[in-house]
N, C-alpha and C positions, 0 to 999 in steps of 0.2 A: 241233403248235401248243401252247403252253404257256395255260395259264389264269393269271390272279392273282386270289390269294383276300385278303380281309381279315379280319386277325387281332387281338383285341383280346387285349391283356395286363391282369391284376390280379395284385396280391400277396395271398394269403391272411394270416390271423394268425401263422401258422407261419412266415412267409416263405417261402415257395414262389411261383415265379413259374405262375399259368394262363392259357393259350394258345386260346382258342377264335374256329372259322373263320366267320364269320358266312355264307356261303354254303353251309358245309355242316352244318345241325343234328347234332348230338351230338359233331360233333368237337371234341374236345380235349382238351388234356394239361398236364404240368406238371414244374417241374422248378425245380432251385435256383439255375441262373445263365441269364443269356440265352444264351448260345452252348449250351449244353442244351436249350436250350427252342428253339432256332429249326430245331436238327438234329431235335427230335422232333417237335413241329408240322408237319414236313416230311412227315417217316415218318404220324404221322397221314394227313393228307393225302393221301396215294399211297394209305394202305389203307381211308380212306373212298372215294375215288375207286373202286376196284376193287367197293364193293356197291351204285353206283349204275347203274341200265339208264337214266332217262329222262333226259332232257339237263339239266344245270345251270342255271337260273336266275340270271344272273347280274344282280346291282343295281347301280347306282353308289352306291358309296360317299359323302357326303354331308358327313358330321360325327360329330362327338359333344358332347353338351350335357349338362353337370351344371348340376341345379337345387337348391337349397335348398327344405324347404317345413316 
């Protein structure tokens, strides 16, 4: 059975794209084109998956909301 994780992308100043899994704390990566970034986020992913023992918490997904303040 396959999971699906949610992945937020940002561009840094440098332009680099980062990839981080909101279901799995610390994962993530980065790279300079999306087709980079999706094959690596991948690979992340498989090798956060292999140091986790207790089962996933998985959330629904929701939104995202920019505010000004």
């Amino acid at each position: 059975m396959k999971n699906e994780f949610t992945v937020i992308i940002e561009r840094d100043s440098a332009g680099y794209l980062i990839a981080s899994v909101l279901e799995l704390p610390g994962c993530h990566t980065q790279a300079k084109t999306f087709d980079q970034l999706q094959e690596r986020i991948r690979e992340a992913v498989e090798l956060c998956l292999l140091d986790i023992d207790d089962p996933i918490e998985m959330n629904q997904f929701v939104g995202i909301q920019r505010i000004a303040v």
